[in-house]
Structures are given as structure tokens and as C-alpha cells.
DSSP file (Angstrom, degrees, kcal/mol; ACC not computed):
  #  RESIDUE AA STRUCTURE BP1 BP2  ACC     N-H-->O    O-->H-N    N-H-->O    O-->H-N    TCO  KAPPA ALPHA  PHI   PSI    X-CA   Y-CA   Z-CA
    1    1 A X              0   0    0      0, 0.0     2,-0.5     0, 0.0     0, 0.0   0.000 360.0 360.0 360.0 128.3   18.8  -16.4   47.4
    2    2 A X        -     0   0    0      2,-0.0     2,-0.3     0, 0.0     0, 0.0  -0.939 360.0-162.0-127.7 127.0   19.6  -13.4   44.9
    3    3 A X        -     0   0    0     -2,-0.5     2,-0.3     2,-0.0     0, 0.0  -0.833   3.1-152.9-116.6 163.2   19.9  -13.8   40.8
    4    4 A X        -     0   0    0     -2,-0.3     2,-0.5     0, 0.0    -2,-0.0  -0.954  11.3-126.0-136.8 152.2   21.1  -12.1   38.7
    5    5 A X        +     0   0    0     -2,-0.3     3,-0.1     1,-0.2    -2,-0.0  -0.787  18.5 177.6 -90.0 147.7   20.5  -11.4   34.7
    6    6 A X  S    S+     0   0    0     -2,-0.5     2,-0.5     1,-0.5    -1,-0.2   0.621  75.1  25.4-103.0 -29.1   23.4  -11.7   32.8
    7    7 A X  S    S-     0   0    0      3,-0.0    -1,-0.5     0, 0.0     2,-0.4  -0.971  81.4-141.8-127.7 135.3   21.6  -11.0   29.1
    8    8 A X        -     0   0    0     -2,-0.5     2,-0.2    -3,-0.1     0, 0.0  -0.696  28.0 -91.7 -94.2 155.5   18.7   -9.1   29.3
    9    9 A X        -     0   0    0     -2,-0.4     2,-0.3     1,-0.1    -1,-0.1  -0.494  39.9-131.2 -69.4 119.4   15.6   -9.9   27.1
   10   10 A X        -     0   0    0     -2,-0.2     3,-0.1     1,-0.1    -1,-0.1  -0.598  37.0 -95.7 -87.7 149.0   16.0   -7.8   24.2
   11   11 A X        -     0   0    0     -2,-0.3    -1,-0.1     1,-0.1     0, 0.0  -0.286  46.2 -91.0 -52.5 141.7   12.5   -6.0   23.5
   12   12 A X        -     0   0    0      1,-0.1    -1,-0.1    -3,-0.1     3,-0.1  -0.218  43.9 -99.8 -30.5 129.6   10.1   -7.3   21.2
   13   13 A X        -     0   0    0      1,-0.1     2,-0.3    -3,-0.1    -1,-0.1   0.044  41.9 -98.8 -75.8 174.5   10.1   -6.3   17.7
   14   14 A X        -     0   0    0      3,-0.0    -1,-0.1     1,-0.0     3,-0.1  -0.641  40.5-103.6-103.2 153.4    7.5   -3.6   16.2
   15   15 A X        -     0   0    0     -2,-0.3     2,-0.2     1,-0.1     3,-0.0  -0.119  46.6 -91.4 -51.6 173.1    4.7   -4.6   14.6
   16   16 A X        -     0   0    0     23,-0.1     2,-0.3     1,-0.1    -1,-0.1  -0.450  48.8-103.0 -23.5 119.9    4.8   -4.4   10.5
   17   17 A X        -     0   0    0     -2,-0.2    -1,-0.1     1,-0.1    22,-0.0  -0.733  24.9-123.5 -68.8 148.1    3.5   -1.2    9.1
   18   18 A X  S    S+     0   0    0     -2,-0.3    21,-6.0     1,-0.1    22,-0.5   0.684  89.0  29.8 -40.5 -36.0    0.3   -1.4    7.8
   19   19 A X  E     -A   38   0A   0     19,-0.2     2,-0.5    20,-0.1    19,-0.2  -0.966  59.3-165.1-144.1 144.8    1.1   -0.3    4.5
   20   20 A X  E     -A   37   0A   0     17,-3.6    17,-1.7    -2,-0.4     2,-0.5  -0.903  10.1-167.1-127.3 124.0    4.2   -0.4    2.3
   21   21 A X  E     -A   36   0A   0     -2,-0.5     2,-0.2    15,-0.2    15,-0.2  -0.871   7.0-175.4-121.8 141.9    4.6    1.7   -0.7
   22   22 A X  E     -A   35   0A   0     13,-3.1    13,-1.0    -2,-0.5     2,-0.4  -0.706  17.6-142.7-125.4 169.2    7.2    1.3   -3.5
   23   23 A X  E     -A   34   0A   0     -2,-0.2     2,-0.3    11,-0.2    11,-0.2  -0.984  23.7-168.3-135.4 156.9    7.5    3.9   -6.4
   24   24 A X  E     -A   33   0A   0      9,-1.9     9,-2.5    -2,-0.4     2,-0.3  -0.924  15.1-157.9-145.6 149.5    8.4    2.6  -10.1
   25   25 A X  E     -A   32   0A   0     -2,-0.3     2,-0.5     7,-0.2     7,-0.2  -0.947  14.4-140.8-138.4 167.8    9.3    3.8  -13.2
   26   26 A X  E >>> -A   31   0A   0      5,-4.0     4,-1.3    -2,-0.3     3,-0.8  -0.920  15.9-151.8-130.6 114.3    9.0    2.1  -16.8
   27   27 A X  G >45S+     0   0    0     -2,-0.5     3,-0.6     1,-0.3    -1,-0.2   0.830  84.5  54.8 -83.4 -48.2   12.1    3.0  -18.4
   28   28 A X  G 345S+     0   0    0      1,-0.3    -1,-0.3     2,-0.1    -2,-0.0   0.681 116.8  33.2 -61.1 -28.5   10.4    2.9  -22.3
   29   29 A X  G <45S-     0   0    0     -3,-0.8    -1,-0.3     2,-0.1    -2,-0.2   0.289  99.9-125.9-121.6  10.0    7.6    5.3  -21.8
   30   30 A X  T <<5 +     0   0    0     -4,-1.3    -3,-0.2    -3,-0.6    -2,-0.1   0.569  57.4 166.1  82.5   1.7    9.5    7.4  -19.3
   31   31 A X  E   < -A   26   0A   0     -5,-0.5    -5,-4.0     1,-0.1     2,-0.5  -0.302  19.4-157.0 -78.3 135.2    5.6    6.5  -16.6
   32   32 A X  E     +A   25   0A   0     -7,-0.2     2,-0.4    67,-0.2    -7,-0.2  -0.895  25.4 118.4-103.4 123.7    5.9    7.2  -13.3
   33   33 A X  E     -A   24   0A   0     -9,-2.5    -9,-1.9    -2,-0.5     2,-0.4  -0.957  42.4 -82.0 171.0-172.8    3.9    5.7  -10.4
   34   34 A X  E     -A   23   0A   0     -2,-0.4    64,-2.0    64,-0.3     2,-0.3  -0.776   8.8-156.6-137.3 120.3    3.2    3.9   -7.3
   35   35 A X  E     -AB  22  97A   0    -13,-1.0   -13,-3.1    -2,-0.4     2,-0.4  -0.772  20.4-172.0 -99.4 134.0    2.7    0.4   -5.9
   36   36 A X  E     -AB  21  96A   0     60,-2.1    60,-3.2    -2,-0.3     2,-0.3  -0.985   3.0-173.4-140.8 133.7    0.8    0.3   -2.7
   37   37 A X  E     -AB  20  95A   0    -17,-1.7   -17,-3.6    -2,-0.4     2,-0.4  -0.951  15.8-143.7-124.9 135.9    0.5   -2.7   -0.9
   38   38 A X  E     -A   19   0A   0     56,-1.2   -19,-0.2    -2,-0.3   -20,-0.1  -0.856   9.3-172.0-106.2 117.6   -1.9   -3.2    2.5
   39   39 A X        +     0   0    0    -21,-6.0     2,-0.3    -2,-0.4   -20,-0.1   0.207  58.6  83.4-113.1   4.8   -0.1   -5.5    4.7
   40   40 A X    >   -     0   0    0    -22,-0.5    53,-3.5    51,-0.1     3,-0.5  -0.741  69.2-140.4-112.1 149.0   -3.5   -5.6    7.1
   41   41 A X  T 3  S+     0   0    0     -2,-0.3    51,-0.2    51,-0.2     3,-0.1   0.133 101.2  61.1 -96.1  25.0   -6.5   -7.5    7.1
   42   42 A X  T 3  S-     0   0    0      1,-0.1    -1,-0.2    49,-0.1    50,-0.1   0.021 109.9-111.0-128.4  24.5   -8.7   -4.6    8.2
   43   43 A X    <   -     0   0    0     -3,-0.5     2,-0.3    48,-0.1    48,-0.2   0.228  23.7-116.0  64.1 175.7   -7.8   -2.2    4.9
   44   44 A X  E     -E   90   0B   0     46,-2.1    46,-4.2    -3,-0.1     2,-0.3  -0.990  11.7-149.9-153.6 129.8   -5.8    0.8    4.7
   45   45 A X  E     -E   89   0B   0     -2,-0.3     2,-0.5    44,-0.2    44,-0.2  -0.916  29.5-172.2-102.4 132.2   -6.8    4.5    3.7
   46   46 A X  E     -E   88   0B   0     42,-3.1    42,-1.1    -2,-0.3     2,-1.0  -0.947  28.4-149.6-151.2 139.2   -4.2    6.2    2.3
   47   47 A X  E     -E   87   0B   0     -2,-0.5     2,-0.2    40,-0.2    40,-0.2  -0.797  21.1-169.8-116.1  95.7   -2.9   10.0    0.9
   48   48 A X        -     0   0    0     -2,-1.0     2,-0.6    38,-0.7    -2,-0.0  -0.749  22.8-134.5 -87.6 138.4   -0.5    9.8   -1.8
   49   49 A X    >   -     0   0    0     -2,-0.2     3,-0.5     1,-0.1     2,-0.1  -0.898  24.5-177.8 -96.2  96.7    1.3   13.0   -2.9
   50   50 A X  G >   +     0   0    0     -2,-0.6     3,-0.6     1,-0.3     8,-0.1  -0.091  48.6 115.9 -80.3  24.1    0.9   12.7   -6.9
   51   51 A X  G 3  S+     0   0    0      1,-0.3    -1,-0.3     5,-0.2     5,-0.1   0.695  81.1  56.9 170.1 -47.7    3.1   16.2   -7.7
   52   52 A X  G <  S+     0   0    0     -3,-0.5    -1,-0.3     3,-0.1    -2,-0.1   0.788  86.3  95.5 -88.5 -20.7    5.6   13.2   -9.5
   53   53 A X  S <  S-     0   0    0     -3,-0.6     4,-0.1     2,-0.1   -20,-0.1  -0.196  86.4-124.1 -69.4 159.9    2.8   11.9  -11.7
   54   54 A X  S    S+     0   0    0     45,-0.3   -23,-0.0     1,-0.2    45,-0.0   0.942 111.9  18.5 -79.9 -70.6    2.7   13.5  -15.3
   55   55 A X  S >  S-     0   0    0      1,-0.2     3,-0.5     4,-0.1    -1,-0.2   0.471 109.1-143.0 -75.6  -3.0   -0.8   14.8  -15.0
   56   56 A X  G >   -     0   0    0      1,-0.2     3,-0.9     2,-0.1    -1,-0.2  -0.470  49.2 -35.1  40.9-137.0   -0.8   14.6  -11.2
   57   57 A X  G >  S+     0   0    0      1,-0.2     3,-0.8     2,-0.2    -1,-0.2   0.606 119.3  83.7-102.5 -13.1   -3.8   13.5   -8.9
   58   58 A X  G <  S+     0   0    0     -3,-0.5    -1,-0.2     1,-0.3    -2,-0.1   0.735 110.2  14.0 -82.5  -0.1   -6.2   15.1  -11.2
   59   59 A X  G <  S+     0   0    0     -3,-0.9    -1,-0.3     2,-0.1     2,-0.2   0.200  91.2 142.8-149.9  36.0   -6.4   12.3  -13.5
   60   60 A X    <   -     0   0    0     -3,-0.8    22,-0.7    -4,-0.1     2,-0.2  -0.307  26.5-170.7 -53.5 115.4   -4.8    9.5  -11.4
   61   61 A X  E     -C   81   0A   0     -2,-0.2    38,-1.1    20,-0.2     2,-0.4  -0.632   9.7-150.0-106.2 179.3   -6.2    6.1  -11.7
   62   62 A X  E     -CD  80  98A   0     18,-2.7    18,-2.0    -2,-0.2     2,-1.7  -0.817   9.5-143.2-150.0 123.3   -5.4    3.3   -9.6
   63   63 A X  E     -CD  79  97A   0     34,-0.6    34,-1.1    -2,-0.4     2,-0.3  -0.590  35.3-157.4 -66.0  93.3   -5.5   -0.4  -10.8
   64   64 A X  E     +CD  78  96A   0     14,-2.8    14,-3.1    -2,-1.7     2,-0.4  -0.849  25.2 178.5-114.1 139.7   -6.8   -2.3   -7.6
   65   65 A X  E     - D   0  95A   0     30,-1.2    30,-1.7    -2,-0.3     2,-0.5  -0.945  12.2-178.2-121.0 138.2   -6.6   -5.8   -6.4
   66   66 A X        -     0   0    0     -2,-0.4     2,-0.8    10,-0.3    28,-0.2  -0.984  36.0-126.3-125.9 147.3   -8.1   -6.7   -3.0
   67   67 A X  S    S+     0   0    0     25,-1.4     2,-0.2    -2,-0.5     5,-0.1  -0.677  72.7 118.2 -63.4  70.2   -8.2  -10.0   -1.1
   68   68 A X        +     0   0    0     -2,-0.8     7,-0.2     4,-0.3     3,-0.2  -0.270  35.7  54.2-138.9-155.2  -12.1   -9.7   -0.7
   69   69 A X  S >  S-     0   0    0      1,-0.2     3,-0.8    -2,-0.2     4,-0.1   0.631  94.8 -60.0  -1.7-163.9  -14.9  -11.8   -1.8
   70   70 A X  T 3  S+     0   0    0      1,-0.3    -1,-0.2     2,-0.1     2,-0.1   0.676 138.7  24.4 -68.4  -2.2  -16.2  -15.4   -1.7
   71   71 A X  T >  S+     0   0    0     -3,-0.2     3,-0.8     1,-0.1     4,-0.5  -0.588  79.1 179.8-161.6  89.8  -13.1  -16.4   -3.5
   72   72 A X  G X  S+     0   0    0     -3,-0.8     3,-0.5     1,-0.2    -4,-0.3   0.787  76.7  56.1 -71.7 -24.9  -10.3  -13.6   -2.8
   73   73 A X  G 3  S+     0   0    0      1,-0.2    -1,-0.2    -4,-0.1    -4,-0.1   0.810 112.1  49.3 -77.1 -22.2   -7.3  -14.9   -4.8
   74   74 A X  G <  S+     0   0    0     -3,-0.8    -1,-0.2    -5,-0.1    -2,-0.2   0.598  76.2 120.5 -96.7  -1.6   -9.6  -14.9   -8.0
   75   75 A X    <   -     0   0    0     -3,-0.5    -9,-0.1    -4,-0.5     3,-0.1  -0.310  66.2-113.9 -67.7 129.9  -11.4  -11.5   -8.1
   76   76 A X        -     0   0    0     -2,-0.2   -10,-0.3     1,-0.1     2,-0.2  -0.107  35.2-108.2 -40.9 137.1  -10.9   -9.4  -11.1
   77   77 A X        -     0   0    0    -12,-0.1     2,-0.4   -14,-0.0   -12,-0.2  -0.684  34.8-150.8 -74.3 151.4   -8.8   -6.0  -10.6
   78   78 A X  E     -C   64   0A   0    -14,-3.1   -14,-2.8    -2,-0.2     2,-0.5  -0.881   7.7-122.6-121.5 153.7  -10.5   -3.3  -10.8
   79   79 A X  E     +C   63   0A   0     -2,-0.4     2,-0.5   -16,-0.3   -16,-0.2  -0.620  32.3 171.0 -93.9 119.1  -10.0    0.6  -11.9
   80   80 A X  E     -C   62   0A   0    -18,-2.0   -18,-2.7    -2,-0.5     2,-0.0  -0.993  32.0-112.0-131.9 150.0  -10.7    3.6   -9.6
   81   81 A X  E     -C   61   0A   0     -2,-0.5     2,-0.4   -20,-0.3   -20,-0.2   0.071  25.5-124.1  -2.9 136.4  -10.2    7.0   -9.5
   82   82 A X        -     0   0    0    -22,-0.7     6,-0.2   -25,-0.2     5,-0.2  -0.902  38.0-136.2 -90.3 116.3   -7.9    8.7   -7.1
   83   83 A X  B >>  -F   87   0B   0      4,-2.6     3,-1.2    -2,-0.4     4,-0.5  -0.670  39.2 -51.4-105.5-179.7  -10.0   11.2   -5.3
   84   84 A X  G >4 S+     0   0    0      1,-0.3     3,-0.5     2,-0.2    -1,-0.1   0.215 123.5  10.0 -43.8 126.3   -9.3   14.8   -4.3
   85   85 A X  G 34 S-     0   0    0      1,-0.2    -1,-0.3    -3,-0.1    -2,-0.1   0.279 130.1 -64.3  77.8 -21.8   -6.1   15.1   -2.7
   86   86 A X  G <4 S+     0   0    0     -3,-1.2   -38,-0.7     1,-0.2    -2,-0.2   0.499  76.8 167.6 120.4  -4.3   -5.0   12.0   -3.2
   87   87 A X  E <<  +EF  47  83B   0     -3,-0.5    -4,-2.6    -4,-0.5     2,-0.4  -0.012   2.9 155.3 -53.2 136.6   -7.2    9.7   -1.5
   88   88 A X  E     -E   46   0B   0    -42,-1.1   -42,-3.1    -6,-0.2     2,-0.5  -0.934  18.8-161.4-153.2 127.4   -7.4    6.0   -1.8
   89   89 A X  E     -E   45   0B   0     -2,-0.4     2,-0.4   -44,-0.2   -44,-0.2  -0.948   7.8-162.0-128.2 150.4   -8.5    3.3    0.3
   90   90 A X  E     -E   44   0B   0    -46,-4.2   -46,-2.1    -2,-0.5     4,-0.2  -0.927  13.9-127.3-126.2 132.0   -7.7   -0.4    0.1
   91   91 A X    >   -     0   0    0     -2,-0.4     3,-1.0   -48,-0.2   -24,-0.2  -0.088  58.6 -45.7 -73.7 171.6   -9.2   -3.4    1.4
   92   92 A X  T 3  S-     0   0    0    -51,-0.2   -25,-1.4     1,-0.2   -51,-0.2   0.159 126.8 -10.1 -37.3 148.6   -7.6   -5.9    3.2
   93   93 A X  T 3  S+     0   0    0    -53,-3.5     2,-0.5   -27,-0.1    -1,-0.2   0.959  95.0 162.5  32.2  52.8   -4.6   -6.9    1.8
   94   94 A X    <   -     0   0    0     -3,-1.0   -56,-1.2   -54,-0.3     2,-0.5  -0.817  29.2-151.2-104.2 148.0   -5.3   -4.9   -1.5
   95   95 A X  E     -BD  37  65A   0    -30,-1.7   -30,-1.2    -2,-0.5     2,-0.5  -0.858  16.0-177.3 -98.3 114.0   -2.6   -4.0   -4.0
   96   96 A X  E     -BD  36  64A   0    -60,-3.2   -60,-2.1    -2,-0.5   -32,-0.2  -0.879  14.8-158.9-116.1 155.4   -3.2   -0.7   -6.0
   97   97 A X  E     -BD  35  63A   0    -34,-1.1   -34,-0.6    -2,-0.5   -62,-0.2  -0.564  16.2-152.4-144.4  98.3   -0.9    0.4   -8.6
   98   98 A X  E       D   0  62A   0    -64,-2.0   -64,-0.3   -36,-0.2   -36,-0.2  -0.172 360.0 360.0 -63.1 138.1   -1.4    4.4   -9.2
   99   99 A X              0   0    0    -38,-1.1   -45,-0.3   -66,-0.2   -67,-0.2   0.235 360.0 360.0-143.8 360.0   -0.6    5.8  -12.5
């Protein structure tokens, strides 16, 4: 007995990237900057090129919310620093928004 496939099994789809980043502008004060969202529960480190930013990375802050303590949907955001180069890491699921 010999079979044969007539539709092959299409491959599996690719995982999700970890991290998905949108860039935004606020049409009344002319502000540029960048929503970065961590689509992983094991956090995300991440090198943003701020060149678009008015001051650029040297006074970049980033507004962050992470899905972390004993009650993650309620923790406060918090403000960090962007560090040298551009650096930012985000915790699981964490939302920054760079300015």
C-alpha cells in the first residue's frame, strides 16, 4: 500500500518577536518618541537609536510600566533614564514610552 499527500502541511508559524516598537508624534508640541512594548515574560533589553529625539539620548527619559510585583496590573509607572547609547531594559511585559 503506497499514499500519497495531496496538501502538504504548511509550516508552522514564527514565533512573535519579543519586542514591538512603534514611533509617535504629538502633533501640538511637534514631540517625538517611542513606544516599546515587551511581548515576553522573561523582559527585553533593548538599543534605541535616539538621533530623532530633540535632545537625543543624552537626556532621554523613558516612562516605564512593567507587569511585575505582587499585584502587576496595579504598579505605579515609573521614570528612568535612558543610558549611554541608548540602552533600556524592560521587564516582562513592560511598556516604556521614550521621550
Amino acid at each position: 500500500y503506497q499514499t500519497e499527500t495531496l496538501r502538504p502541511t504548511p509550516p508552522p508559524p514564527a514565533p512573535p518577536a519579543p519586542l514591538k516598537v512603534y514611533t509617535y508624534l504629538v502633533h501640538e508640541t511637534q514631540q517625538r518618541g517611542v513606544l516599546a512594548v515587551c511581548r515576553v515574560h522573561t523582559g527585553c533589553a533593548v538599543t534605541l537609536d535616539l538621533s530623532g529625539l530633540g535632545g537625543g539620548a543624552s537626556n532621554a527619559s523613558a516612562l516605564v510600566l512593567e507587569g511585575v510585583g505582587p499585584e502587576p496590573g496595579f504598579t505605579k509607572p515609573v521614570r528612568r533614564s535612558v543610558g549611554a547609547g541608548g540602552q533600556l531594559s524592560l521587564g516582562p511585559f513592560g511598556i516604556a514610552l521614550v521621550q
